[in-house]
N, C-alpha and C positions, 0 to 999 in steps of 0.2 A: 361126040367126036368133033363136030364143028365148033362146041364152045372152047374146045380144049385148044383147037388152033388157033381162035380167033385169039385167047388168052395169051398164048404165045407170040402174034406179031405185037401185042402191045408192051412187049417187054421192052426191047429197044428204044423205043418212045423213050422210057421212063428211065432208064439208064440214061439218055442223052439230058435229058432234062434235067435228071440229080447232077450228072456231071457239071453242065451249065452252071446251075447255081452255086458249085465248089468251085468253080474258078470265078464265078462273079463274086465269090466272097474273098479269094483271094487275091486279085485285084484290086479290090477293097482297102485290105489292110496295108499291101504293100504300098498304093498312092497315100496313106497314112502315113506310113514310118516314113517314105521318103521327103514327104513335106513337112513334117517337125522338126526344129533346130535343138541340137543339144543342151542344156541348161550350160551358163558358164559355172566352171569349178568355182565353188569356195574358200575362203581364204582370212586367216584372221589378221589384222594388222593392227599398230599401235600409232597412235598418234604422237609423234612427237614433241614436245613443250620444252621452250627454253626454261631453266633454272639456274639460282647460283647453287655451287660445287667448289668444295674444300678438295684441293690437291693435295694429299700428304703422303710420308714417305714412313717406314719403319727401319728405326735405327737399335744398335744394341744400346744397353746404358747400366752405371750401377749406380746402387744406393748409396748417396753419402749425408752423413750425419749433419746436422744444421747446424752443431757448435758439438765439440772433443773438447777433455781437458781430461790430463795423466793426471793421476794426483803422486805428489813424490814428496814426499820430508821435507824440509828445510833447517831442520836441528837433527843431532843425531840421541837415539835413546832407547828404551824398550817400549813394546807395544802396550798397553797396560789392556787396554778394550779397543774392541771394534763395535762398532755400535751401529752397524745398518745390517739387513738382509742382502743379500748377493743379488742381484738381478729386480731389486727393489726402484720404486721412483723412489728421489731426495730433490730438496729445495734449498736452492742456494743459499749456505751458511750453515746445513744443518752440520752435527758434528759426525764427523766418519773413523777418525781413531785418535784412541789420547794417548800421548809419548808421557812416560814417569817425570813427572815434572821438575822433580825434589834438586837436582843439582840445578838448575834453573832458577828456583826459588829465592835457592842459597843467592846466588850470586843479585840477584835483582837485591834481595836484602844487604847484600854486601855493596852493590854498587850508589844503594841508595844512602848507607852511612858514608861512603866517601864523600857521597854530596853533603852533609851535615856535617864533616869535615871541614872541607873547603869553604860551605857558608861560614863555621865558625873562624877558620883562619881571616875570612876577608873581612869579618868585622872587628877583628881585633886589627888588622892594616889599614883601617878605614878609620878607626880609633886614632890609630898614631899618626896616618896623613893628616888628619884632622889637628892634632896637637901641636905639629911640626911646623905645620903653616900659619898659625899663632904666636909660636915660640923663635920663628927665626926672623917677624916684624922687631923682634925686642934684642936680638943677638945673640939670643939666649942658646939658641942653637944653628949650628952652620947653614947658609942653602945646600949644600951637599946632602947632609943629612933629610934635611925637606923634599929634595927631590928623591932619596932612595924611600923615603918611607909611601911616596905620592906613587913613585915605582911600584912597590911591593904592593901596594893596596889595587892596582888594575893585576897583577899577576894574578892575584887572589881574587879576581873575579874573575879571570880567562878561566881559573881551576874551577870553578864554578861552573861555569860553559860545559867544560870538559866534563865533568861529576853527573851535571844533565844527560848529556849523550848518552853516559856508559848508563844511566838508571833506563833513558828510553830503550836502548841497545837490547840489556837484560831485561825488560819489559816485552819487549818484540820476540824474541826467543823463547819466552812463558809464552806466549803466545803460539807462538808457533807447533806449540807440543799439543795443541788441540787444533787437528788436521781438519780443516772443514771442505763441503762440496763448491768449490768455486762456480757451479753454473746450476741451474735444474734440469734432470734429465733421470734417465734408467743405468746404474753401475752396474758395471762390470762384476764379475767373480776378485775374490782377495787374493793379490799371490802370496801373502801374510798373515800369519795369526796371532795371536796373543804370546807375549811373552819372545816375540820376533826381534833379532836387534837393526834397528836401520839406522841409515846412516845421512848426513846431507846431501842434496845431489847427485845422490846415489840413479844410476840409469836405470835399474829397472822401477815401472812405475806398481806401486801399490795396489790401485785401481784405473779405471776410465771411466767416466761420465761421460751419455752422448745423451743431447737433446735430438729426438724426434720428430719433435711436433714445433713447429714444422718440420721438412725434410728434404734435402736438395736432392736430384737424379740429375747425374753425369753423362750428357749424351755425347757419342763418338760421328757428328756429321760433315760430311763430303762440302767441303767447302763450295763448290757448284750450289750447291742447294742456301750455305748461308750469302752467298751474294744475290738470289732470289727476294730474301726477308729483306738484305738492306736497301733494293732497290724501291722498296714500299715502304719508309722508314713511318708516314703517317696511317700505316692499316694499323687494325687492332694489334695488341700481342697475340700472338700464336698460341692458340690452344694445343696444349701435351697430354695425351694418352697413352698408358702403358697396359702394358700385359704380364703379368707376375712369370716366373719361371717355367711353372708347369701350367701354361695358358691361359689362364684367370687372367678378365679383363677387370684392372684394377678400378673402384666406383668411381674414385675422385679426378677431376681434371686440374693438370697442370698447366702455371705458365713460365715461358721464360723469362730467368735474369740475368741472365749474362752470355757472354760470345769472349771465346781466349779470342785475344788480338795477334795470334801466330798460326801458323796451317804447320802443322806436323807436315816434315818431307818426305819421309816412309811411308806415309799413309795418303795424303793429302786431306785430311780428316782436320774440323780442329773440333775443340770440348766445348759446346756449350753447355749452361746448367738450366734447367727448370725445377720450380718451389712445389710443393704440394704438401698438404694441410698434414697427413696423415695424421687425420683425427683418431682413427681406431691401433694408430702402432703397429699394421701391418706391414710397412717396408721398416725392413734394417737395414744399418749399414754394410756395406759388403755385396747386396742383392744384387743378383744379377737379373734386367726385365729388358722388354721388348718396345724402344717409345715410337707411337707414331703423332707425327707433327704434320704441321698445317704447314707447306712450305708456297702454297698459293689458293688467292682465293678468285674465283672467277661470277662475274655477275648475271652471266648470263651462257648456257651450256646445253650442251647437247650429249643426252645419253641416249640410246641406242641397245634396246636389248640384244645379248648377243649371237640368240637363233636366228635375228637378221641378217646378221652381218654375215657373206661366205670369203673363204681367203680359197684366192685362186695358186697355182700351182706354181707363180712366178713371185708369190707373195702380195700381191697386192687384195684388194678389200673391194666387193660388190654388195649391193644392195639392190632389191626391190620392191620399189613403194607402188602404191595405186593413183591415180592422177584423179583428175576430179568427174574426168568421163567413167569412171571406173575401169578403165585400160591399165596393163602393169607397164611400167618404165623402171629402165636398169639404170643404173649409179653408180658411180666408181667413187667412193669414199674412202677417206683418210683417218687415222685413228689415232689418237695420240696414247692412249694407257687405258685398263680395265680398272672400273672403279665397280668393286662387288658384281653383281650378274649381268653389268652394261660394258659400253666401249662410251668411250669419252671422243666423240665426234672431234673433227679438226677442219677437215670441208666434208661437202657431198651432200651433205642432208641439213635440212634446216626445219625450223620451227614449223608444226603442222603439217607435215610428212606425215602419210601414212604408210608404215616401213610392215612388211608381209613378216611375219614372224612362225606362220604354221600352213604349210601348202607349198610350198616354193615349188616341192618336185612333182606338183600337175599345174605349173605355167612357165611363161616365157613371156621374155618382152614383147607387146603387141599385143598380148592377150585379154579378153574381157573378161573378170573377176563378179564376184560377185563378195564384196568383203566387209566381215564382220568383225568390230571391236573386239580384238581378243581379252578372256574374260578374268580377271584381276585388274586391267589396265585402268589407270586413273579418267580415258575417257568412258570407257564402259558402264565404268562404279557412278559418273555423270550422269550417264543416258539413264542407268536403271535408277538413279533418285529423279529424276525427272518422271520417268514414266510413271513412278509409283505416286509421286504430284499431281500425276495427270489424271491419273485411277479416282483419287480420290475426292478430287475436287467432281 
């Protein structure tokens, strides 16, 4: 009985004592948590770099042929042949359709006996001028007569003259009847077939030849923009990029040659043209494409990815970069235009900025960061060929 009591006052002891040590342990931990400082948030940022950047703008435009020509008759006849494929290339000269020659012939042959005519009358008046002016030293015949015969023998070469023409004339006309391709290029369709009768100058044309290659595009630009290009008359030409109808960015680059010297007043637009090769014949004439042009070039710029940039509610543009304590500071930035996934800086930010592009909404100005090169950014793809330098050596 006595051990059972004695067992009993030592309980309380021991209660007190386990409790003890539960509160010295939790005094413990909480003078822990309250003397450690929070880690600062994380936050990736990009470094900034100046660059030069092409300003350009996207204009409509279409395609226009580098050289046209109608092909149209010039005598009138039947068709005898056609002699090319419809949508074929030809090379200038080749023949495209032959007119029945045969009344044609006729007359070249006839025009050319008039001239062997006329040769023969002027040598027989050349005969008699000749005798007449021997024969009237002696009296034998009047000057009258010496001067009609010295007369007739110059008529008879003006007929001469005349007899030439008419055989070139009917020469040119033979000719004519074999229609050939005045340029190189890809024809049109025939609105004529064989056995067709045409006529001279007749308005509809036969066919069309357009050369290709090269091939000018007809751009519709905001006169604002060509007083830009002239204000730099010594930069390079303006690089021209198009984009085909249904999106396709066309391979080849354009330049321009030309500026109309008038601004449309309906539009304030005027045409300028640019050249391109179109080695493979994929623009035709008529296309309608999409051009964008270089209307300024700058040497030195500020892009700006655009998860930094925030537009507040009155429109303006904030940023926040990291400073070199690694503290955040805010920025009131200006932005002139979006060039692909950045803002084209105007003030606010300058070279080597490090602009916060992932974290914003766990800091604020004043805040201590803890910030890493966000990772694609050209200083990061830096850091990591350096470190891997560093490994290795």
């Amino acid at each position: 009985m006595e051990r059972i009591i004695s067992s009993l006052r030592r309980w309380p002891a021991l209660v007190l004592a386990g409790a003890a040590v539960l509160l010295a342990g939790c005094q413990n931990d909480n003078g822990q948590q309250a003397g450690a400082a929070p880690p600062p948030p994380a936050v990736e940022v990009v470094t900034l770099k100046a660059q030069p950047v092409d300003i350009s703008e996207t204009y409509s435009g279409r395609v226009t042929a580098f050289r046209s020509a109608e092909i149209r008759p010039q005598v009138s006849g039947i068709i005898l042949e056609r002699t090319f494929e419809e949508g074929a290339y030809v090379e200038a000269g080749d023949l495209l359709y032959q007119i029945d020659p045969a009344i044609y012939e006729a007359e070249l042959a006839s025009a050319r006996s008039e001239l062997a005519l006329a040769q023969a009358n002027a040598e027989s008046a050349r005969l008699l001028a000749q005798r007449y002016s021997e024969l009237v030293k002696s009296s034998a015949v009047s000057r009258q007569e010496a001067d009609n015969a010295e007369a007739a023998w110059k008529q008879a070469q003006a007929q001469i003259q005349a007899a030439r023409a008419a055989v070139q004339r009917a020469k040119i006309n033979l000719d004519y009847t074999r229609i050939t391709a005045p340029i190189s290029g890809i024809i049109s369709r025939s609105s004529v077939t064989e056995g067709a009768l045409v006529s001279a100058q007749q308005s509809t044309a036969l066919a069309t030849v357009h050369q290709l290659s090269p091939i000018y595009v007809d751009i519709r630009q905001p006169a604002t923009a060509l007083l830009k290009l002239k204000r730099n008359p010594e930069g390079p030409a303006p690089s021209i990029r198009i984009q085909l109808e249904d999106g396709t960015p066309y391979a080849e680059t354009g330049t321009l040659k030309f500026a109309e010297s008038q601004v449309d007043q309906s539009t304030g637009t005027v045409n300028v043209r640019a050249l391109f090769d179109n080695a493979d014949g994929l623009l035709l004439p008529g296309m309608y494409v999409r051009a964008d042009m270089v209307i300024e070039q700058l040497d030195s710029a500020i892009l700006a990815p655009q998860p930094g940039i925030t537009r507040q509610p009155n429109g303006s543009a904030t940023a926040l970069v990291v400073n070199a304590e690694g503290v955040v500071e805010a920025r009131t930035v200006e932005t002139r235009r979006a060039i692909g996934d950045k803002w084209l800086i105007a003030s606010g930010l300058s070279a080597g900025d490090r602009l916060i592009v992932k974290g914003l909404q766990k800091v604020g100005p004043g805040s201590p960061v803890n910030a890493q090169e966000a990772a694609g950014s050209e200083q990061a793809a830096s850091d990591s060929r350096e470190n891997s330098a560093g490994a290795s050596q």
